[in-house]
C-alpha positions in Angstrom: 211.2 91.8 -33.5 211.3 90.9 -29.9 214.8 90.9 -28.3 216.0 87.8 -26.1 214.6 89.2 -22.5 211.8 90.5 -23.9 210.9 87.0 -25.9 212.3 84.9 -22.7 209.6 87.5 -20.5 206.6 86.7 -23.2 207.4 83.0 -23.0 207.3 82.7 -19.1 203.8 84.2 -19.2 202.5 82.1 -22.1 203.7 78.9 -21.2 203.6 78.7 -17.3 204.5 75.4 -16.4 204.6 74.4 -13.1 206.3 76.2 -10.5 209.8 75.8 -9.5 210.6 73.4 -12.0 212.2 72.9 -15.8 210.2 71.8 -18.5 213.1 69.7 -20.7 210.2 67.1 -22.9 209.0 68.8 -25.9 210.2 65.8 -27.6 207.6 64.1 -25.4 204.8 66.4 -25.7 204.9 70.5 -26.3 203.4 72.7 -23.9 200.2 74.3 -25.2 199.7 77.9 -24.9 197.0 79.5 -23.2 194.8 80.1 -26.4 194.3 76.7 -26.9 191.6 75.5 -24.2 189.9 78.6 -25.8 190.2 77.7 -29.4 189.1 74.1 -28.5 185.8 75.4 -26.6 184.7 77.2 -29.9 184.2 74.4 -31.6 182.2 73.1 -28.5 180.7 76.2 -28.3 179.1 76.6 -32.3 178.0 72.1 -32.4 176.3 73.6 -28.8 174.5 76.4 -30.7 174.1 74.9 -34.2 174.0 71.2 -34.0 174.8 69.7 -36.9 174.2 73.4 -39.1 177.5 74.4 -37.6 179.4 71.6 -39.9 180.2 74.4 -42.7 182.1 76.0 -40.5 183.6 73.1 -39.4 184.8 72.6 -43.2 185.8 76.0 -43.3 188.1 76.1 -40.4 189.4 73.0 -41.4 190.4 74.7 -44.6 192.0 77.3 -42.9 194.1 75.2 -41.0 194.4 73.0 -44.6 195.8 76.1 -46.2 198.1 77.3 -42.9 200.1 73.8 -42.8 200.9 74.0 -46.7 202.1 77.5 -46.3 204.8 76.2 -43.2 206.0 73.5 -45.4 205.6 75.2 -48.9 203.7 72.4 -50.7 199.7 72.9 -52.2 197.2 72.1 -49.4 195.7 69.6 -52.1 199.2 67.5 -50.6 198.0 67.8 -47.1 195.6 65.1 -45.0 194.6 65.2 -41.6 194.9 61.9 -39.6 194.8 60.8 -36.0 198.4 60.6 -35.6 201.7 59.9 -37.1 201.3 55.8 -37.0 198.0 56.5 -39.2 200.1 57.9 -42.0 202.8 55.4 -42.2 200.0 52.4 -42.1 198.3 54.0 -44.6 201.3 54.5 -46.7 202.2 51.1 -46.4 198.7 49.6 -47.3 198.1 51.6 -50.2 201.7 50.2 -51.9 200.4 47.2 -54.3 203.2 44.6 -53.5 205.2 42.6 -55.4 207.6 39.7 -55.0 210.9 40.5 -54.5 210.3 44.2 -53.2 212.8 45.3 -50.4 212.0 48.0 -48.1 215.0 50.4 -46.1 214.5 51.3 -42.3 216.7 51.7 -39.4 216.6 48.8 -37.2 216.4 51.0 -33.7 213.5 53.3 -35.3 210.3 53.9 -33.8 208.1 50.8 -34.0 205.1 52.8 -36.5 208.3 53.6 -38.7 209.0 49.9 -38.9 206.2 47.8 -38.3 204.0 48.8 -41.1 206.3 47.6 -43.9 206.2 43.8 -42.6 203.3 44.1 -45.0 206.5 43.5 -48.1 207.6 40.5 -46.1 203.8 39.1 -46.4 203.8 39.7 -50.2 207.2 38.2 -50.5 209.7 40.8 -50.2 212.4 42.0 -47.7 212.4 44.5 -44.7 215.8 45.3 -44.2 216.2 46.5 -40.6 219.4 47.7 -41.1 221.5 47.8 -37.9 223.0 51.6 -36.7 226.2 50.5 -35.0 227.6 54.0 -35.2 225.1 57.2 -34.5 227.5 59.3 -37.1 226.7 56.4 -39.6 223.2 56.7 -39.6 222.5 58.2 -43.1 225.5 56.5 -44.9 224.1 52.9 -43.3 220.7 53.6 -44.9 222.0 54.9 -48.1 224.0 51.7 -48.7 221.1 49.3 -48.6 219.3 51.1 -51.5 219.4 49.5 -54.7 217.4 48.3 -57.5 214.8 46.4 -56.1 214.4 49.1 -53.0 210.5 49.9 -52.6 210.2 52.2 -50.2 212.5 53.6 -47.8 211.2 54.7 -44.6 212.9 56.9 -41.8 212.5 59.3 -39.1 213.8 62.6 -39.9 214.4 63.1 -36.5 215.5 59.9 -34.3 213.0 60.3 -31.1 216.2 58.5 -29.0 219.2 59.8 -30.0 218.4 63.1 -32.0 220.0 62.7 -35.5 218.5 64.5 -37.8 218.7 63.2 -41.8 219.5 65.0 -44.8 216.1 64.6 -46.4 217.4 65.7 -50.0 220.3 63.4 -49.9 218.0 59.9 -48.7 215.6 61.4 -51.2 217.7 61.8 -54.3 218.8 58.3 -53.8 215.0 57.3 -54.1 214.0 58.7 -56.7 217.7 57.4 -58.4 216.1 53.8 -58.5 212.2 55.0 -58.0 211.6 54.4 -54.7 208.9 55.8 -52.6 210.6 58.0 -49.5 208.0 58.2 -46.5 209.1 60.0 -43.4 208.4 60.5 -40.0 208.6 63.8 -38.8 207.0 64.6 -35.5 210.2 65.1 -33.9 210.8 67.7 -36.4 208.4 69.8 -37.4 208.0 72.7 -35.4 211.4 72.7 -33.8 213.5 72.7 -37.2 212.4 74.7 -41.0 211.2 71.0 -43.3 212.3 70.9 -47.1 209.6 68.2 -48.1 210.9 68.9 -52.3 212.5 64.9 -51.8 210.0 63.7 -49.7 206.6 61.6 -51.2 205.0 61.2 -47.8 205.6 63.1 -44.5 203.5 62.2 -41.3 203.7 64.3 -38.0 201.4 64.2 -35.1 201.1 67.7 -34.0 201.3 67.2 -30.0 204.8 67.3 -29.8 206.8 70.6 -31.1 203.8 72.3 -32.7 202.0 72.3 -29.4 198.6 71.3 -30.4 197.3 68.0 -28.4 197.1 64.4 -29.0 194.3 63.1 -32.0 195.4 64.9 -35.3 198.3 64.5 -37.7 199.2 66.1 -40.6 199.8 63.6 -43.9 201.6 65.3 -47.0 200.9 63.1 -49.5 202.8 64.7 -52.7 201.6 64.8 -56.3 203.8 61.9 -57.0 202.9 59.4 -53.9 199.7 59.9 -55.1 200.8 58.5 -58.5 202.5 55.6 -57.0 200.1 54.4 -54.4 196.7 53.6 -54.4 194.6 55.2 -51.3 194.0 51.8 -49.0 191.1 53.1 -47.7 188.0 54.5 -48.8 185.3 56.9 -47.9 182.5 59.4 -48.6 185.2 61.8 -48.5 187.4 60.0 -51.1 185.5 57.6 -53.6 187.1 56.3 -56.7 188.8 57.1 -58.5 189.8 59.9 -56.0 193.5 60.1 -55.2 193.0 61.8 -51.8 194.0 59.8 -48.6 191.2 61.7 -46.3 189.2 59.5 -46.2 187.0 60.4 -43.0 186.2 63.4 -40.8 189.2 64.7 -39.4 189.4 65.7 -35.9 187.7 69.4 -36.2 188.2 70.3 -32.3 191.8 69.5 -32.8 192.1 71.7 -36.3 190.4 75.1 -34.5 193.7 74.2 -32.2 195.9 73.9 -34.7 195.0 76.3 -37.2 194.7 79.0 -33.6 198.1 77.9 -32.6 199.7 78.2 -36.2 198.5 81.9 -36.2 199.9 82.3 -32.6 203.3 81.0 -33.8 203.4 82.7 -37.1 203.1 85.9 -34.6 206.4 84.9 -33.2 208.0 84.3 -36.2 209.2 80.7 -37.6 212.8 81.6 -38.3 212.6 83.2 -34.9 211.6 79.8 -33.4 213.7 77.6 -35.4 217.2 80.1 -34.0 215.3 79.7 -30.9 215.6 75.6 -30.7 218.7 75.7 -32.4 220.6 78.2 -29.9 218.8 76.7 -26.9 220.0 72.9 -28.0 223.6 74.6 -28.6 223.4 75.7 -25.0 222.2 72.1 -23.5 224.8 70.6 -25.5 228.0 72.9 -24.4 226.2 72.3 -20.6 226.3 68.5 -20.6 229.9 68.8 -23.1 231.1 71.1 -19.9 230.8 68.2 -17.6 232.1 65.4 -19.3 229.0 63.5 -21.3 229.4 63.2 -24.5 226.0 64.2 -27.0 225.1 61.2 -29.2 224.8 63.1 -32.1 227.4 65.6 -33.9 226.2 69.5 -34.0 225.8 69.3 -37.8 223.3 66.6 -37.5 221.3 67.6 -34.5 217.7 69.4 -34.3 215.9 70.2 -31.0 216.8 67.3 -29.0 220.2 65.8 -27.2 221.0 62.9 -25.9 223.6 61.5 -23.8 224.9 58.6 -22.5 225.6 57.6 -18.3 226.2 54.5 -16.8 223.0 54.6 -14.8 221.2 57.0 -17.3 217.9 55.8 -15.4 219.4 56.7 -12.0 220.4 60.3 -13.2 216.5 61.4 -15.2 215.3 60.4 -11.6 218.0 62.4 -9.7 217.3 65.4 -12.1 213.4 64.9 -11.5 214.0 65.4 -7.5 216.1 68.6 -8.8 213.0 69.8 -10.4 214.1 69.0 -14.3 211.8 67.2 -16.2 214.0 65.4 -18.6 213.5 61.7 -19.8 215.0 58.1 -19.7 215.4 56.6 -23.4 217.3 53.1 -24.3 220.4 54.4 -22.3 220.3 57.4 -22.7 219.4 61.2 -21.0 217.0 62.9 -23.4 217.1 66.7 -23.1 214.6 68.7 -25.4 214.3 72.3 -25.3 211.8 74.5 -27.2 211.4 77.9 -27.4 209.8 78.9 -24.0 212.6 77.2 -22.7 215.0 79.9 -21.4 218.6 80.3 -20.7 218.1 80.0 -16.7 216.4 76.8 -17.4 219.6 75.8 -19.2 221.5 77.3 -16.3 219.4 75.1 -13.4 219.3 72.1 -15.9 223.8 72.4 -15.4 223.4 72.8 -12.0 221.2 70.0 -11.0 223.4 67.9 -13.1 226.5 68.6 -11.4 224.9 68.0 -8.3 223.3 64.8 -9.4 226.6 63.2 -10.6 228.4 64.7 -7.0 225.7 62.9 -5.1 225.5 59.3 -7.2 228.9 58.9 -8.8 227.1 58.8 -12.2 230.0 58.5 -14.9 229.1 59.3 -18.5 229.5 56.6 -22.0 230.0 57.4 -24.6 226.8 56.1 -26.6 227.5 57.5 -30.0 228.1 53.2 -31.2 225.7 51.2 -29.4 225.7 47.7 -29.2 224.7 45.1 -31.6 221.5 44.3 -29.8 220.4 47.6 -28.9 220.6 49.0 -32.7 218.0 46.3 -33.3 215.6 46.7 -30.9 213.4 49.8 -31.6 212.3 52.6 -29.2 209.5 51.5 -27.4 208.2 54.8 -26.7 208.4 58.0 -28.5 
């Protein structure tokens, strides 16, 4: 096991990002490492060779990479599906419900507009999207929980929030499902990679993989489980999944994308998962003590956080563009200062990241807020960009 100078030393080498400057997105996109441009050209390289003879290995690789993401999240690759990206899954989700009258659906009002959006398809049959409003950051699961009832359809969420960070107790949302046989469908590209994911409560899980499993824009993973499949009824249809077929691949998936994957899944399994996981968790400890140290306050308590923190400023805009002359590459969202570490990140990154802050706020005035209860009208509108 590598110690902490040796794994910061590996991590400057494998991820260089530009020079003189701190990489603080992964919530926006992950860096890739240098074996991807590689792993991409191979599939290049055998449709160059074989034509369309190399599409066995195509299947097989695709397999592989099948197999490799049901290991990470412990469920039977028969439960995984390969997509375009995380807005594919929750559409198809939400088309392959057959609706009734008088169905209610559960979201946050200030989630992500693919979390949202695709359940309007309830109001159109003649049931009820509850938006429900998050006037309090601390309140987020307890808000949700409350609207689920009787005549609750589907609840969908983020398990990450891509704004403010909150993560949710997937077991807790889930046992409340499955209390009054709802479907639970989750978002998770803020998640996985950055945090372990428990999917034994979840029925469907979507997460583009360009985010905190490094791997590029164009594929997502879907984990249908054994008992969405039971419940829903795949919207769309394909040589790859005629009747009465259960399966929600319903097309070729992006195979360039899966030699990346599945090459960047062996890379990370090298490091170690638990390894990265203490890695985001220590590294978002050290951000939030940082901003805590100079009088901002993180949106969301340490108990709930994963790899991201947010914090309020009265010209939040003003300060992500300070930073950026600083050479931190942080982000503006609905108020807040996104900060997003991942494991390449190292502690002099943190250490420049405190710096340039202090120096932004001496040269502006900057003040922090306190963000953690937003107002009315900004719990309802929904982030506009992940």
């Amino acid at each position: 096991m590598l110690n902490l100078d040796e794994w910061e030393t590996r991590a400057k080498v494998d991820f260089p990002y530009r020079e003189g400057r701190v990489y603080l997105n992964s919530a926006g996109a992950g860096l890739p490492w240098p074996g991807a441009p590689a792993a991409a050209a191979e599939y290049y390289s055998h449709l160059a060779t074989w034509g369309a003879q190399a599409q066995p290995e195509w299947i097989r690789r695709a397999e592989l990479a099948r197999a490799h993401v049901g290991q990470l999240l412990r469920v039977p690759p028969t439960d995984v599906t390969f997509l375009r990206n995380t807005s594919d899954v929750m559409n198809l989700a939400a088309n392959s419900v057959s609706w009734r009258p008088g169905d209610e659906v559960v979201v946050a009002a200030d989630d992500f507009p693919s979390v949202v959006l695709p359940w309007t398809k309830a109001e159109a049959a003649g049931g009820t999207l509850h938006r429900v409003v998050i006037d309090d950051e601390r309140r987020r699961e307890d808000l949700l929980l409350a609207q689920i009832n009787a005549r609750t359809r589907v609840v969908a969420v983020t398990h990450v929030h891509a704004v403010t960070g909150a993560r949710l107790d997937l077991e807790r949302l889930g046992r409340a499902c499955r209390g009054v046989g709802a479907l639970f469908v989750v978002d998770g590209i803020e998640a996985l990679g950055a945090i372990d994911v428990d999917l034994t409560w979840v029925d469907v899980y979507g997460a583009a993989v360009f985010k905190w499993m490094l791997s590029g824009f164009g594929l997502s993973i879907g984990v249908f489980a054994e008992r969405a499949r039971e419940l829903l009824t795949p919207a769309y249809r394909g040589y790859r999944n005629p009747p009465p077929s259960q399966s929600f691949e319903y097309s070729d998936p992006n195979y360039p994308g899966l030699y990346v994957l599945d090459a960047t899944l062996q890379y990370l399994d090298a490091l170690g998962w638990d390894e990265i996981h203490r890695r985001v968790a220590d590294l978002t400890a050290l951000v939030d003590a940082t901003v805590s140290a100079q009088g901002f306050t993180p949106v969301t308590d340490a108990a709930a956080r994963a790899g991201i923190i947010s914090f309020g400023a009265d010209d939040a805009e003003g300060l992500v563009a300070q930073l950026q002359t600083r050479g931190i590459d942080v982000v503006h969202k609905s108020g807040l200062v996104r900060v997003s570490p991942h494991f390449y990140t190292s502690r002099e990154d943190i250490r420049r990241f405190g710096a340039a802050l202090a120096d932004s706020v001496a040269a502006t005035g900057i003040r922090p807020v306190d963000a953690r209860r937003p107002a009315a009208a900004e719990a309802q509108a929904p982030a506009s960009l992940s």
